[in-house]
C-alpha positions as CSV (number, residue, x, y, z in Angstrom):
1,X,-16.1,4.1,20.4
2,X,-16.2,6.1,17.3
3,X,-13.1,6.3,16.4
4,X,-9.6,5.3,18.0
5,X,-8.7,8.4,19.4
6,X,-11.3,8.0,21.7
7,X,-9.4,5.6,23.3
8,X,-8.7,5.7,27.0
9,X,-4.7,4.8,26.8
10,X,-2.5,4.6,24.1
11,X,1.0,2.9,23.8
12,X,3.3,3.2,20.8
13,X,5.7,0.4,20.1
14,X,7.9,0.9,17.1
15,X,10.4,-2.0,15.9
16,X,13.5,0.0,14.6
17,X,15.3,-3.4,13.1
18,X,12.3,-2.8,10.9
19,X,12.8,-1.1,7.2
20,X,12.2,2.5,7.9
21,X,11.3,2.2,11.8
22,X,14.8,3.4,12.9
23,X,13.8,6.7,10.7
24,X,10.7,7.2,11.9
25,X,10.4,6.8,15.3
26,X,9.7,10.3,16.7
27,X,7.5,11.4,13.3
28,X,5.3,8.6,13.8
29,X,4.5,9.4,17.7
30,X,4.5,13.7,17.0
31,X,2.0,13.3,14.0
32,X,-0.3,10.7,16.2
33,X,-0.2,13.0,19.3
34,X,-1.4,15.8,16.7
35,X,-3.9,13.8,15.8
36,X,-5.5,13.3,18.8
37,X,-4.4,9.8,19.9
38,X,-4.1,9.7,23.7
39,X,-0.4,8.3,23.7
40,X,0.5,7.6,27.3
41,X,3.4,5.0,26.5
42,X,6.5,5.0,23.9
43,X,8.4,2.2,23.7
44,X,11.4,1.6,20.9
45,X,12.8,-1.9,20.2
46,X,15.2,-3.5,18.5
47,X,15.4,-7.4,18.5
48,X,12.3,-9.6,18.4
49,X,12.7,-10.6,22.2
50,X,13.0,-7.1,23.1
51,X,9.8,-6.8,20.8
52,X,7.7,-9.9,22.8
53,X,8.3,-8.9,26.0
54,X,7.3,-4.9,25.5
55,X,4.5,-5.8,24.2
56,X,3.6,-8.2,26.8
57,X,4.3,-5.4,29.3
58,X,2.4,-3.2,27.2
59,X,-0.9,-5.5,26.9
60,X,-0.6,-6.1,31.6
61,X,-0.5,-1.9,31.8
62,X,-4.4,-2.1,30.5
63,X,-3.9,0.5,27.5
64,X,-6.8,-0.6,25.4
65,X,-4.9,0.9,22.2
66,X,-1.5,-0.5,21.0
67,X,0.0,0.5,17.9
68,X,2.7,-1.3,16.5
69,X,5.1,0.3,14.0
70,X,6.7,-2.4,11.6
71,X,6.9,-4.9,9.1
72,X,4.4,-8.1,8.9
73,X,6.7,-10.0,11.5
74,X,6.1,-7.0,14.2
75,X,2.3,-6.9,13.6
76,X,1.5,-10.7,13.8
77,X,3.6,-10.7,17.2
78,X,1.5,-7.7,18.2
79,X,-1.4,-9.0,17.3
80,X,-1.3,-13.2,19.0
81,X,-0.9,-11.2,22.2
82,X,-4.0,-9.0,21.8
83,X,-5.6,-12.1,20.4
84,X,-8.7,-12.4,22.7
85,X,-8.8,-9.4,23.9
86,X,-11.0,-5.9,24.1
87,X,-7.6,-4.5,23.5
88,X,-7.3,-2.5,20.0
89,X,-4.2,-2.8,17.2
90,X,-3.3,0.1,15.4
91,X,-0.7,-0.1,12.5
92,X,2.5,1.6,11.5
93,X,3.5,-0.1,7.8
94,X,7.5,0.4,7.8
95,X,8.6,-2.8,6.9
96,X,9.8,-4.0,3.3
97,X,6.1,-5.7,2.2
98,X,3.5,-4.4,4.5
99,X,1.1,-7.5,3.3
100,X,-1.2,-7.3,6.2
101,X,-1.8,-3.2,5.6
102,X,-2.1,-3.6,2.3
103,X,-4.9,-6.3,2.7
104,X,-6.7,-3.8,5.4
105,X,-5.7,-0.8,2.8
106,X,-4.2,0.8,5.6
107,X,-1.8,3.1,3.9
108,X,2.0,2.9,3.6
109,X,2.8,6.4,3.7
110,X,3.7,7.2,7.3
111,X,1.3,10.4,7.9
112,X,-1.8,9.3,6.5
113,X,-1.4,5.8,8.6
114,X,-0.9,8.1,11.6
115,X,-4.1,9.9,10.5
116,X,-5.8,6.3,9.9
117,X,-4.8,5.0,13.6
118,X,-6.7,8.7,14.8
119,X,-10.0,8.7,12.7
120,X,-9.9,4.9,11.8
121,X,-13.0,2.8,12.7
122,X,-12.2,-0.6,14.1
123,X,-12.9,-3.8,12.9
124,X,-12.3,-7.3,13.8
125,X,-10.1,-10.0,12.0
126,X,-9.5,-13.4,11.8
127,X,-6.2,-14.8,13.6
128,X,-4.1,-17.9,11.8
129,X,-2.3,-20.8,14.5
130,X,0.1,-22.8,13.3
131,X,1.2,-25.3,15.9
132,X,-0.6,-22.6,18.3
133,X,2.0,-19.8,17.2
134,X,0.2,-17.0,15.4
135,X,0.1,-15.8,11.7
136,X,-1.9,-12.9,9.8
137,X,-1.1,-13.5,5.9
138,X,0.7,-16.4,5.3
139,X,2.2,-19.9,6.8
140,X,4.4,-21.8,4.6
141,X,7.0,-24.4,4.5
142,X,9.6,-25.1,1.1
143,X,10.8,-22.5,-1.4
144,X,9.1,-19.7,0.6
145,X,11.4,-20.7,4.2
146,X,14.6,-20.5,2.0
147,X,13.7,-17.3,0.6
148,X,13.3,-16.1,4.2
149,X,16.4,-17.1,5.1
150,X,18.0,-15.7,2.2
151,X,16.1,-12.1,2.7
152,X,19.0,-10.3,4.6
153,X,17.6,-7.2,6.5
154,X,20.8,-5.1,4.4
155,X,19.2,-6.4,1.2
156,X,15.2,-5.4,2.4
157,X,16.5,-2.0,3.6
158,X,18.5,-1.0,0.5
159,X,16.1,-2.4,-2.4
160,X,12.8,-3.0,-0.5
161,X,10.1,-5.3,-2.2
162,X,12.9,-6.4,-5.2
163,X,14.6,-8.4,-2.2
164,X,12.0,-10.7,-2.6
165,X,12.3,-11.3,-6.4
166,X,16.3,-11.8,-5.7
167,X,15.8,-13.9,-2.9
168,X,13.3,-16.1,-4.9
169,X,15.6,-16.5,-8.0
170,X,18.5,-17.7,-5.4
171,X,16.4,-20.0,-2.8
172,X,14.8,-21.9,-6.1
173,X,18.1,-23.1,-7.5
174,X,18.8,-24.8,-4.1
175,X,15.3,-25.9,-3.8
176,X,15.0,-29.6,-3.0
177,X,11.4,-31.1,-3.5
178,X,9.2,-32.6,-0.7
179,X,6.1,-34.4,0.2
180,X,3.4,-34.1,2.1
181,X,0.0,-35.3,3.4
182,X,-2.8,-33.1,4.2
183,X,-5.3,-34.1,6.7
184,X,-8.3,-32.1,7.5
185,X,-9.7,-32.6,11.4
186,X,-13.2,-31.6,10.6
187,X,-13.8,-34.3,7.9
188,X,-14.5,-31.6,5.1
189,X,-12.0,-33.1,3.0
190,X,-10.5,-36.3,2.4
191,X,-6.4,-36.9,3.2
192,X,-4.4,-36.0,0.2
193,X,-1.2,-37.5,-0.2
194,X,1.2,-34.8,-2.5
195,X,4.8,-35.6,-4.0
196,X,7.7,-33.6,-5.8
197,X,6.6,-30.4,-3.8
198,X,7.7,-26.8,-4.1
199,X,6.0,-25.3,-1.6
200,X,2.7,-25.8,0.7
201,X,0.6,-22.4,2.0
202,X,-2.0,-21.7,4.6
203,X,-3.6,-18.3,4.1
204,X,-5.2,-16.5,6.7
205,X,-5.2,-13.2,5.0
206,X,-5.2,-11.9,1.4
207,X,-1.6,-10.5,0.6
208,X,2.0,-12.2,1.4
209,X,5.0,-11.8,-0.5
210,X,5.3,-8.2,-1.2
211,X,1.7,-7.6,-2.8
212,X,0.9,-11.3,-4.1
213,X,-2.7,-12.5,-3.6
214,X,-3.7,-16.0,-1.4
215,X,-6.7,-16.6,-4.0
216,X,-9.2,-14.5,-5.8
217,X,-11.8,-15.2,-2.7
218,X,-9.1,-15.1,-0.2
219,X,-10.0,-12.6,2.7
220,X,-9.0,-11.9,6.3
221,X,-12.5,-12.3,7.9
222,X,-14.1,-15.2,5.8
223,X,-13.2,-17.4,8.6
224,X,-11.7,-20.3,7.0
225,X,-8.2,-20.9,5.8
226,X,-6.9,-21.0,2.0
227,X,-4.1,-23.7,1.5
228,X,-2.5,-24.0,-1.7
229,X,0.2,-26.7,-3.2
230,X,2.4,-26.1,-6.0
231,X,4.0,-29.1,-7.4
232,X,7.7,-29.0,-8.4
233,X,8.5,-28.1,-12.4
234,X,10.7,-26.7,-14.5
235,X,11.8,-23.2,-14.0
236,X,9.7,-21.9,-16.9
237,X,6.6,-23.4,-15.7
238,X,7.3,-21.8,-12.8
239,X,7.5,-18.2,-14.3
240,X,4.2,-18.9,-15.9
241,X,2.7,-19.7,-12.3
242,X,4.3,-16.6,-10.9
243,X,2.9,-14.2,-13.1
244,X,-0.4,-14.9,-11.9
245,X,0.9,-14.4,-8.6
246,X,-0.9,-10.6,-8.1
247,X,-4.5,-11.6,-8.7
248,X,-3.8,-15.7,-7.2
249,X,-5.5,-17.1,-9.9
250,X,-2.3,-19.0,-10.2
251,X,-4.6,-21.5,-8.1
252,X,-6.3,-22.6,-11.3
253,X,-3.3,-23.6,-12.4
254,X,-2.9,-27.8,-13.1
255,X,0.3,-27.6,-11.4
256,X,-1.2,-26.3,-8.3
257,X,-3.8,-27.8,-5.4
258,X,-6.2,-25.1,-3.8
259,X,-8.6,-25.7,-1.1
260,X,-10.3,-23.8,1.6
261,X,-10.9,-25.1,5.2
262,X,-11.2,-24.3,8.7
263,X,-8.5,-26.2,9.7
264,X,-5.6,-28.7,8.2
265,X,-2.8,-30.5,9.4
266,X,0.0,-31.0,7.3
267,X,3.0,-33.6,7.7
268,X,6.0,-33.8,5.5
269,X,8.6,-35.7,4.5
270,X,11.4,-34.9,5.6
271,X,10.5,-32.1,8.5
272,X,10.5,-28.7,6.9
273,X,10.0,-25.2,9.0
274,X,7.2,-23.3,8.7
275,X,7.3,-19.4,7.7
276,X,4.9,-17.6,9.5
277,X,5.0,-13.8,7.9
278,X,8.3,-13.6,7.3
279,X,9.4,-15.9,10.5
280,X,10.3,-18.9,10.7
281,X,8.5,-19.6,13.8
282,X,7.7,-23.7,14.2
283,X,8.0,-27.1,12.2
284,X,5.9,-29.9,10.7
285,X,4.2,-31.6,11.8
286,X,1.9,-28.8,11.9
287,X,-1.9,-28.0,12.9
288,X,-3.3,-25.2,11.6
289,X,-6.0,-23.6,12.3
290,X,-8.1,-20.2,12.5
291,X,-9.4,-18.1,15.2
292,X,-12.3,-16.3,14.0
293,X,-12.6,-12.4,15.0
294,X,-9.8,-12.7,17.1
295,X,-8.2,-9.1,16.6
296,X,-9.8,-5.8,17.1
297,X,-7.5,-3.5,14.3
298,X,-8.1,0.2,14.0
299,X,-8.2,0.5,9.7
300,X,-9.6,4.1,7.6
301,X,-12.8,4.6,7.4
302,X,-12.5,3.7,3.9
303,X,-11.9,0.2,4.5
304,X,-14.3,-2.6,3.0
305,X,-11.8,-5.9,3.4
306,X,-12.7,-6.8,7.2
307,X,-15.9,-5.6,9.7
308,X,-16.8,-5.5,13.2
309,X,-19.1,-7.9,13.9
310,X,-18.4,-8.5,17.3
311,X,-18.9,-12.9,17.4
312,X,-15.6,-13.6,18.2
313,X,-15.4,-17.7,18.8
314,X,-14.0,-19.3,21.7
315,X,-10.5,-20.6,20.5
316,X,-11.4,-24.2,22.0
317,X,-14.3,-24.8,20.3
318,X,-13.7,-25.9,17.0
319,X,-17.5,-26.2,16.2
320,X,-17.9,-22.6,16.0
């Protein structure tokens, strides 16, 4: 297939409980059909259980193109149930960060993502589990679950990305520090045993956060896992760290723990939930873990952050 409007069958599933989904519904499916993508199915939600089970219905009608317009949340539930598959994701960015888009430099502006799903080439992508759920960018449990909570979908629709820095400023003067003990499965790493914790991150993908960067060698289809620790401090150290949130060198920091593996189980103390892009979708005890070349995603031709390689790994086999 040379490009994704090639594609046999097309459905269109468009969260409208998403930033600028509501709004953009029926531009999104007219400038896709102009475009040439065979759209046989339109489907528009609004609640994440409304979400799951049209895509589920979606994936059993054997379209072998679903594209998914939304914020990170929509795409990573799109993409576990593709996960696996033949089936191929195109993506809509209209939520408030967009992180996985922006790390596939799919573009935010509506028509020329429309235009990308048409002439886009497809590649495949690595898949994050955590506790078997799926993530794309980012799983996390501390300061970043609070912000989540704090993030009202009023607040992301009215001042978009700056939620996130006003959600931050709030969740961190409530913040109450943890531990935790990372244990790595496949021996490449010993246990580490961490105290007077902010906030512990699993990166699948490059971007979380509204544009922030895992690490400098982060990337969606290195196959392995970033995980990062940043220790509790005082607020100004914490500023420091945070400016050198865009380009993630903040991982050099000597506040902050950074390691890559292929998988990691984390426990802490007490039990925290775990934000999976934007969700808070499970709890620790948590195994994490990565499914390598797990989703086939339509992205522009000009795309160099992920390729299609086609050795997609057998979830069960670790060894891989």
């Amino acid at each position: 297939m040379k490009v994704a409007r090639d594609a046999r069958s097309a459905a269109v599933v468009i969260n409208a409980g998403s930033r600028r989904g509501a709004a953009a519904h029926e531009l999104a499916v007219d400038n896709m059909r102009k475009a040439g993508v065979p759209i046989n199915s339109v489907h528009h939600v609004l609640s994440g259980a409304e979400l799951a089970g049209t895509l589920d219905r979606v994936v059993a009608d054997g379209h072998d193109l679903v594209v998914v317009g939304g914020g990170d949340g929509t795409v990573t539930c799109a993409a576990g149930r593709v996960a696996g598959t033949d089936v191929m994701l195109g993506v809509l960015p209209l939520g408030t960060a967009n992180d996985f888009a922006r790390t596939l430099e799919i573009p935010n502006n509506l028509a020329e993502a429309c235009v990308a799903v048409a002439e886009g080439k497809v590649v495949d992508i690595d898949l994050g589990r955590a506790n078997g759920e799926p993530f794309l960018n980012v799983a996390s449990v501390g300061l970043s679950v609070a912000v989540t909570e704090a993030l009202s979908p009023r607040l992301k629709r009215h001042i978009g990305p700056l939620a996130y820095g006003i959600a931050t400023l709030g969740a961190y003067a409530r913040h109450k520090a943890f531990r935790a003990r990372l244990e790595f499965p496949e021996g490449d790493h010993e246990p580490m045993e961490l105290e007077e914790l902010l906030q512990v991150a699993v990166g699948n993908g490059r971007h979380y956060g509204g544009g922030n960067t895992v690490s400098p060698t982060a990337g969606i289809d290195d196959h392995t896992l970033d995980i990062y620790a940043i220790l509790a401090a005082p607020l100004r150290e914490h500023v420091r760290i945070a400016r050198l949130f865009k380009d993630g060198s903040f991982v050099e920091h000597d506040r902050v723990y950074h390691l890559t593996s292929r998988s990691v189980r984390l426990v802490t103390v007490p039990p925290l939930s775990v934000n999976l892009d934007g969700e808070i979708a499970t709890a620790t005890p948590a195994d994490f873990t990565v499914e390598r070349n797990a989703v086939h995603v339509v992205v522009p031709q000009s795309s160099s952050s992920a390729s299609l390689d086609g050795r997609r790994a057998p979830r069960e086999d670790p060894s891989i």
